[in-house]
C-alpha positions in Angstrom: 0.0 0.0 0.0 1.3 3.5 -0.8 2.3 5.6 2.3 0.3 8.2 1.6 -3.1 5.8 1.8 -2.1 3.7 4.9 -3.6 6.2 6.9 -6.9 6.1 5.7 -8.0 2.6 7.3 -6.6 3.7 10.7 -8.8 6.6 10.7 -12.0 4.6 9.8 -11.0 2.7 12.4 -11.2 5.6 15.1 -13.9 6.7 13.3 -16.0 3.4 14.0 -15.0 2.9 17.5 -16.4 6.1 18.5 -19.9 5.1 16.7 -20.0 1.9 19.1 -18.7 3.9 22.3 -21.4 6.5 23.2 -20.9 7.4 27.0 -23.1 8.5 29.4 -22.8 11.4 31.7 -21.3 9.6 34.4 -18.5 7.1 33.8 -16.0 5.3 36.1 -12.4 5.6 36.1 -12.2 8.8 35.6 -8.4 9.4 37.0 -7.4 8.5 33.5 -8.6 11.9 32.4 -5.8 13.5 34.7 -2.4 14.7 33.6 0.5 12.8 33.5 3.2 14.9 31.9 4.6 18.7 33.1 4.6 20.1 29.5 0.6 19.1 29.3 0.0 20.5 32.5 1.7 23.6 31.6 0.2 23.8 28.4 -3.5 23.7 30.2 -3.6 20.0 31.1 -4.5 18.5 27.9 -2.4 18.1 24.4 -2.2 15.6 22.0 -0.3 17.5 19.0 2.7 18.3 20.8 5.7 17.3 18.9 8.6 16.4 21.4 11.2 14.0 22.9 8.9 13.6 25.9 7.6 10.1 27.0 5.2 11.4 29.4 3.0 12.4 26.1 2.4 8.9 25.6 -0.6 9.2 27.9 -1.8 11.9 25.9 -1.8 10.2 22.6 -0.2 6.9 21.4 1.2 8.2 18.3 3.3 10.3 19.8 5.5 7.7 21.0 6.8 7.8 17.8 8.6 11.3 18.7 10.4 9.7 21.6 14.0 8.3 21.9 14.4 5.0 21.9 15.2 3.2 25.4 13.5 6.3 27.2 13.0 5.6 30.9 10.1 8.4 32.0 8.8 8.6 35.9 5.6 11.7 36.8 4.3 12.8 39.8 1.7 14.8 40.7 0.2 16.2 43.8 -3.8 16.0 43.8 -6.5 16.7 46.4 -5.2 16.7 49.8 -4.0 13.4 51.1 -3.8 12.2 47.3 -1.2 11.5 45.1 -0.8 10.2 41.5 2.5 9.1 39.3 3.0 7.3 36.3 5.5 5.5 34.7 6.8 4.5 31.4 9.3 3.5 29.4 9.4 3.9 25.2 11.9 1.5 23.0 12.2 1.8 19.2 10.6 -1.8 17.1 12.3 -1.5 13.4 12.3 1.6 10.9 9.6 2.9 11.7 8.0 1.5 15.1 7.9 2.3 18.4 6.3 0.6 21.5 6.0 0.9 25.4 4.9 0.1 28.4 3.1 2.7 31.3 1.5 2.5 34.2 -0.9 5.1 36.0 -1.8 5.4 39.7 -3.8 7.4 42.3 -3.5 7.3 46.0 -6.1 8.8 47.9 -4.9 8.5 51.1 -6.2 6.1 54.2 -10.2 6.9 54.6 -11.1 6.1 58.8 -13.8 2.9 58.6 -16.4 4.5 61.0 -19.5 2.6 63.0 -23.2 4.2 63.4 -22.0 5.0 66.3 -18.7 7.3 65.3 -16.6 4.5 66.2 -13.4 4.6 64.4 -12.5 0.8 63.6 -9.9 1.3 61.5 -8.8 2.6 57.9 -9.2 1.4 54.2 -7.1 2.5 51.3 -8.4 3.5 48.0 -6.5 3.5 44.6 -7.0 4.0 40.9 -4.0 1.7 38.8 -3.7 1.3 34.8 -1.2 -0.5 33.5 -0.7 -0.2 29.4 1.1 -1.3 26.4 1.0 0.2 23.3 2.3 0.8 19.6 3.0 3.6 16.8 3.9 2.9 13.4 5.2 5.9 11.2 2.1 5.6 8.1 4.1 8.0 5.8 6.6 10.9 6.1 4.2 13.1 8.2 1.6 10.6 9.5 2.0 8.4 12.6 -1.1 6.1 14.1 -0.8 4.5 17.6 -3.1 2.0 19.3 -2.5 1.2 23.4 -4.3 -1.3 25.3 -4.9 -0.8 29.2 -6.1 -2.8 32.1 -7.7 -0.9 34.7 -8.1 -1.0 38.3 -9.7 0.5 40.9 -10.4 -0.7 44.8 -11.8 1.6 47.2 -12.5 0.1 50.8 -12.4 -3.4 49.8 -14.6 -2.6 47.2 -12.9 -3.1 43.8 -13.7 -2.9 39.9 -12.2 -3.7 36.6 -11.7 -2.4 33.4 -10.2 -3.2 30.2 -9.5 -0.2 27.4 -7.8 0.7 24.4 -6.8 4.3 23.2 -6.3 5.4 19.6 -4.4 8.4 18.0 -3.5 9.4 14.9 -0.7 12.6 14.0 0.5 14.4 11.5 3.8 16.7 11.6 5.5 18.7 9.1 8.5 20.7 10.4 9.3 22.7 7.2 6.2 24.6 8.9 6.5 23.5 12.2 2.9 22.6 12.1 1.1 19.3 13.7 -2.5 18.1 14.5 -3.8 15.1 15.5 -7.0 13.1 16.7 -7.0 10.6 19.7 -10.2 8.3 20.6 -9.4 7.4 24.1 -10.9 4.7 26.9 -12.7 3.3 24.2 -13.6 0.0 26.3 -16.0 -1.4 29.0 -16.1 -2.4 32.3 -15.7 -6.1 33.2 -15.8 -6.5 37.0 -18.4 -3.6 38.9 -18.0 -2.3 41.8 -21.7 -4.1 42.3 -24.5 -5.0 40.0 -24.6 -1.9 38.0 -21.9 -1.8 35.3 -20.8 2.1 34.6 -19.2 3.5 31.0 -15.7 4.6 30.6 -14.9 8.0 30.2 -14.9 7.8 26.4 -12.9 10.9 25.1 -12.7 12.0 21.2 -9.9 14.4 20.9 -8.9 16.9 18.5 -5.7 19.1 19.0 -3.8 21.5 16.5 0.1 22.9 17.4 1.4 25.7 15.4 4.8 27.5 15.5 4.8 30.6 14.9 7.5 31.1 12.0 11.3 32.4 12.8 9.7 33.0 16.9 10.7 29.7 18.9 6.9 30.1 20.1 4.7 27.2 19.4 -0.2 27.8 19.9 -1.9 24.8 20.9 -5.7 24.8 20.5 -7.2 21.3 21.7 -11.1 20.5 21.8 -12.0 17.3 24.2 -15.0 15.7 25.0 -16.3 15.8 21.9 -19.0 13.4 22.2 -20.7 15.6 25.2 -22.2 19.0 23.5 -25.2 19.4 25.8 -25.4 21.6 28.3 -27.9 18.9 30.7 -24.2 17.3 30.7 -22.6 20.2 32.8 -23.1 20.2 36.9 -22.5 23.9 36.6 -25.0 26.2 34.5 -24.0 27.1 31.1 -25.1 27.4 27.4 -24.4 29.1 24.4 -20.6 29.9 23.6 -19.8 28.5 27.2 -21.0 25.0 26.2 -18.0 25.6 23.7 -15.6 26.7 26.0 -15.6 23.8 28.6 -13.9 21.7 24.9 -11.7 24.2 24.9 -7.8 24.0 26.0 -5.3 26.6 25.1 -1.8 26.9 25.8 1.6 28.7 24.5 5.4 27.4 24.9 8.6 28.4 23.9 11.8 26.5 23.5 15.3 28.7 24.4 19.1 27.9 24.0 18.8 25.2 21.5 15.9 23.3 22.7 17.7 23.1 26.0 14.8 24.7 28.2 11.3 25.4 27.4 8.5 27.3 29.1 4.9 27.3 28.3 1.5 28.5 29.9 -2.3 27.5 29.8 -5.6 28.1 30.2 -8.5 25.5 30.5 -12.0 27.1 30.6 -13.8 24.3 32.1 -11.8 23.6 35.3 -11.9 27.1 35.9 -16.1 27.2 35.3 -16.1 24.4 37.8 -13.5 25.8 40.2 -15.5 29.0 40.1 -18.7 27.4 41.3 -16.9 25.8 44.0 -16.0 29.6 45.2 -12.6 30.3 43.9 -11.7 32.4 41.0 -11.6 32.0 37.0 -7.5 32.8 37.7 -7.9 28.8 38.8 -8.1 27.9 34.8 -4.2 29.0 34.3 -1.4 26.3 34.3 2.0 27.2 33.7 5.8 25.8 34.1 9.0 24.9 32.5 11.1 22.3 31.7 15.2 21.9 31.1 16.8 19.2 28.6 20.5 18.2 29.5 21.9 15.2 26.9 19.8 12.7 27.7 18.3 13.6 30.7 14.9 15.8 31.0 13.0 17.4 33.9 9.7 19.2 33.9 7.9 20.9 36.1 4.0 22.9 36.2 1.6 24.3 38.3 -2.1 23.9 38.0 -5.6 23.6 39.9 -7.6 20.1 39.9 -9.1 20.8 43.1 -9.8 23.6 45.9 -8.5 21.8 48.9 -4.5 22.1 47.5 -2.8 23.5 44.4 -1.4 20.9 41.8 2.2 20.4 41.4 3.6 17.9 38.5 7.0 17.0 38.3 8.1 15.0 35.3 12.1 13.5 34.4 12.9 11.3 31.9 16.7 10.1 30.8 17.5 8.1 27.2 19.8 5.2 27.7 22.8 5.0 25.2 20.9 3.4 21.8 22.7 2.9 18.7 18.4 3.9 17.3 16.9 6.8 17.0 17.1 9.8 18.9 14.3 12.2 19.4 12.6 11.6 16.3 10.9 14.5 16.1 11.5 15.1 12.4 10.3 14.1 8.3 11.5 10.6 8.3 14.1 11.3 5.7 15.1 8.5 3.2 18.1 7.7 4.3 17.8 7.9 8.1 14.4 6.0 8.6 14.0 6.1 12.5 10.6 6.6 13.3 
């Protein structure tokens, strides 16, 4: 099959998935729609058409492993409500010319919750967690086309009281960087749950994604525009009031970066309309929408780091660091695959 055609069956695949995934308004597992990367958070907590050496973007989008270095070790973590913590890990390894797999895992802690009688006795304490673990796979389609598939097994047990799931993302990005230009599309937790919690099973949080990056010329400044939750346009859907243009708005994630000295540092800023709508409700201001951070890149070793508001009870901190073991591969393919140098 020519290059230029093999990605049209991978996007009739996304395309059909989403036709047999309708979600309701209430799903389960719902950590999985938290950041796991620095430069995401920065960039307003979502982004699946960034373009860079970073493994952490694998959660974002399964294609872009295909950007990352090959034997890339990548460890995140994140400060949530208080008492909570998340993290992630993953690790990214080059498969031929023009593959790429890897292997993640997810996690939230929330902390020890007291068991407590009808009487106010305290008897003791439970834990409750949220785990995925995930394995996945991008192929390079064409020059400036790369599809990526990952499969995950989720997890979650909350008092003794556990659940489930099984789901499979699916992403599909384009790059040229004689423009610096990239978009992409991303069907996420397209899956089901297979053990509930009790008799009622609940939907995944299904998630069709569409994101555009765009540098802007001779500038080392890169807009991001990303629309999620595509499937959801009705404003019944919200728990706050909205309607109109505000409907819009809570799709909407912006965000701005810029890459100094040589791609050695970068710094970037945010804004996501809908966490600030729902932080506002909860009595704090529409400032709580704004994410922002920076990130240094030193050989082969990479550290991140963002601020951002998830909740009101404690500010979000992510910290993300990566380091690419010696490969005689590829090396932050972040390029055109060029004829003679196919490492994507």
């Amino acid at each position: 099959m020519s290059p230029k055609y093999r990605i049209i069956p991978f996007l009739l695949l996304l395309l059909l998935s989403l036709e047999t995934s309708a979600q309701e308004s209430t799903s389960i597992f719902n950590f999985l729609n938290l950041p796991t990367s620095a430069h995401a958070t920065a960039l307003g907590g979502k982004n699946i058409s960034l373009i860079e050496d970073d493994a952490s973007l694998i959660f974002q989008n399964p294609a872009l492993m295909g950007s990352v270095s090959d034997k890339t070790l990548n460890l995140n973590f994140m400060t949530y409500m208080q008492g909570s913590k998340t993290g992630s890990v993953s690790y990214v390894q080059a498969q031929g010319e023009r593959g790429t797999w890897g292997v993640s895992t997810q996690f939230v802690g929330y902390g020890d919750i007291p068991n407590v009688n009808t009487e106010g006795i305290i008897l003791g304490k439970n834990g409750a967690l949220d785990m995925a673990i995930a394995g996945g796979y991008s192929y390079m389609l064409s020059d400036y086309w790369v599809g990526g598939v990952t499969g995950k097994f989720l997890y979650s047990n909350y008092a003794g009281y556990s659940s489930i799931g099984l789901a499979v993302d699916l992403g599909v990005s384009y790059f040229n960087p004689d423009n610096d230009f990239s978009f992409a599309f991303v069907a996420a937790n397209l899956g089901g749950q297979v053990k509930a919690f009790g008799e009622v099973h609940e939907k995944l949080p299904v998630d069709l994604q569409f994101g555009i990056s765009k540098g802007l010329g001779s500038w080392p400044v890169r807009v991001h525009v990303m629309l999620y939750d595509m499937l959801h346009w009705d404003k019944a859907y919200y728990l706050t009031d909205c309607s109109g243009f505000r409907v819009f708005l809570n799709h909407l994630d912006i965000g701005l970066d810029a890459t100094l000295f040589n791609g050695r540092f970068w710094v970037g800023m945010g804004y996501n309309f809908r966490r600030a709508t729902c932080m506002v409700a909860e009595g704090a201001s529409n400032a709580s929408g704004i994410t922002f951070g920076a990130g240094i890149n030193i050989k082969r070793f990479k550290l991140g780091l963002a601020y951002g508001n998830y909740h009101t009870g404690a500010p979000t901190i992510a910290i993300t660091t990566a380091y690419s073991f010696p490969s005689k591969k590829k090396q932050a393919a972040t390029t055109k695959l060029e004829p003679d140098n196919q490492t994507l």
